[in-house]
N, C-alpha and C positions, 0 to 999 in steps of 0.2 A: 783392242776389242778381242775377245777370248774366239779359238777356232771356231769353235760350236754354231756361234750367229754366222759363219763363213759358209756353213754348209749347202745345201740345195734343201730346197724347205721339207721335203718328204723327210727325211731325216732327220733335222734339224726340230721337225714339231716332233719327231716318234721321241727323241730325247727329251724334250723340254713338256711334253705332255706327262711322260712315263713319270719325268721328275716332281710334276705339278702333282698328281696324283697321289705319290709318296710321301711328299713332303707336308702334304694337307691331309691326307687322312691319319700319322703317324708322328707329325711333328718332326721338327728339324733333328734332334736330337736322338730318335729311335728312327729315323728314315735308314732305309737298308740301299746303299749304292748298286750292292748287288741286284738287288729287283729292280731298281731303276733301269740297270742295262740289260737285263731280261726283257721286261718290258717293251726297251726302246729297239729291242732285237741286237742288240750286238751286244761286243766284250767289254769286258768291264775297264779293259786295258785300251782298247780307239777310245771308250769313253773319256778315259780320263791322259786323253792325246787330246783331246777337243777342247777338255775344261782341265783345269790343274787341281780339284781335290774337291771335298764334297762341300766344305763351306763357298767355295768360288761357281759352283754348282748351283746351289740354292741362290746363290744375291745374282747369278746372271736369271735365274729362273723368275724369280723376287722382280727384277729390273724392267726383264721382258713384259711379263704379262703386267705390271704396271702400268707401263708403257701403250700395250695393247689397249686397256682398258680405255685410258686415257682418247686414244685417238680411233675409235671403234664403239664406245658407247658414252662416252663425257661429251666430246664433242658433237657429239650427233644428237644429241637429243634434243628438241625445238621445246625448249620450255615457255613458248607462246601458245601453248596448248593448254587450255584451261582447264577443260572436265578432266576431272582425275580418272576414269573409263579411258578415256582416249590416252591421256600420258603413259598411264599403265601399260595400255597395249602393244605401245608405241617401246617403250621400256623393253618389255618383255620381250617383243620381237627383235630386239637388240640385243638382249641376252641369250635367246634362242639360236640368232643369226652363227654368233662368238662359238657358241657351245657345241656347235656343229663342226666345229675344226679344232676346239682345245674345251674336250667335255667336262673337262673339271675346272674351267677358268672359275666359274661361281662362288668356287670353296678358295679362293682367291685368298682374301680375309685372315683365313685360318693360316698364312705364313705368318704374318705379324706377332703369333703369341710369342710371349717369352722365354728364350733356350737356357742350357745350362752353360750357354757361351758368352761371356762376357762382350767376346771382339763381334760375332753375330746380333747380339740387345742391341751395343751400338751403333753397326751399322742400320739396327732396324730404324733405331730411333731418329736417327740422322735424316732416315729416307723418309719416315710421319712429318719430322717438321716441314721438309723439303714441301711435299706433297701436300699438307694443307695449309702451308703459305702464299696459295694461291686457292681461292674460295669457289669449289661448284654448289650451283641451286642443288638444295634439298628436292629430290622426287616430287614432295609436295609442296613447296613453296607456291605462292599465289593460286591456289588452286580454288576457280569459280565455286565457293560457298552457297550462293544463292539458292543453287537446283535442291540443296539437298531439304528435305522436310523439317520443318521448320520445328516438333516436338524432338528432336536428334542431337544429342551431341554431336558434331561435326568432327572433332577432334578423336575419339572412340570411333567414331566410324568410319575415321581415315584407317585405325588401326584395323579393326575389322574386315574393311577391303582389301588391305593389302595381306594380310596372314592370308586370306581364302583363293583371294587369285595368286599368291605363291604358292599355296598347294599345290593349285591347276596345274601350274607353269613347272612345279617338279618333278611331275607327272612326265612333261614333255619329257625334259631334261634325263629324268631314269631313262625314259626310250632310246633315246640317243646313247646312252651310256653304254647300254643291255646289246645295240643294235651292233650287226655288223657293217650295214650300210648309215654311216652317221646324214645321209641327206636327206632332208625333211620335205615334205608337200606345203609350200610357203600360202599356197591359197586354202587348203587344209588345214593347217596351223593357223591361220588367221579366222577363217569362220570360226570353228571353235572358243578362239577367244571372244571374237564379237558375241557368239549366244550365250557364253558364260559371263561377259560383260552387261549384257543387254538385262541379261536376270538378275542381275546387281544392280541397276539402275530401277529396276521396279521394285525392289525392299528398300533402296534411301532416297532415290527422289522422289518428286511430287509430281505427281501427275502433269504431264504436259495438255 
């Protein structure tokens, strides 16, 4: 196990956030080590006392928030929740909860592209099969069709709701980004969603 996860967590996340940051807006490839340990507040030399170089850098950063994900918003989520309103919310507040302690987990995704490193593709690749050879429900799988107005494509209007409340929900997420104090008002953040949800309910369903 690389120093780095040995750490005590205040430091340990000021690294692996600083990293996640870099490596997602810049790609693996143009990411600057140097800004990573600016960032993470220290040298660039404890840094890489912790991790041994910048490709072991990225796949422990790649590994972790993996990982995170997994057991922080895969597993958490009750896909016995039918109305797509509610999964959403429920969603979102999962990703809001996350992003309040590693603000750039979201841009997660964006490590997967393709580098100019042969020995990084394949470790990437290695870790996609890994990872979807065990199958999580799609967001909207089974999602109560019924409510929605019956003139509607269902399908378009699944797209449609989710583009508009990821808007919303990036909205939050700059905030926390921008902010100095990353802790959110969870009863705050929740109403919000409910009124923004609730006015989404009155453009695709049917009148109750």
């Amino acid at each position: 196990m690389p120093k780095l996860l040995d750490l005590d967590s205040k430091r340990r996340n000021a690294i692996l956030n600083a990293a996640l940051k870099e490596f997602s807006t810049q790609g693996y490839d143009n990411a600057s080590t140097n800004v990573i340990a600016k960032e993470a507040g220290i040298s660039k030399a404890l840094m890489f006392h912790y991790v041994g170089n910048k490709q072991e850098l990225f796949l422990v950063v790649y590994d972790y928030f993996s990982d995170l994900i997994k057991k922080e918003y895969l597993e958490l989520m009750n896909y016995n929740v039918k109305d797509i309103f509610d999964r959403l919310r429920q969603s979102f507040h999962l990703q809001i909860k996350l992003s309040e302690k590693h603000p750039w987990i979201l841009e997660f995704n964006k490590l997967s592209r393709t580098t100019n490193s042969n020995e990084i593709n394949e470790e990437l690749k290695n870790r996609w099969c890994k990872e979807h050879s065990s199958c999580c429900p799609n967001l909207f799988d089974e999602i109560d069709e019924a409510k929605f107005r019956k003139e509607l494509d269902v399908e378009k209007c699944k797209q449609f709701i989710f583009w508009s409340a990821s808007g919303f929900t990036k909205e939050i997420l700059d905030d926390i980004r921008n902010s100095e104090s990353l802790a959110l008002n969870d009863e705050l953040v929740g109403e919000k969603l409910d009124a923004y949800f609730n006015e989404l309910r009155k453009v695709f369903y049917m009148s109750s």
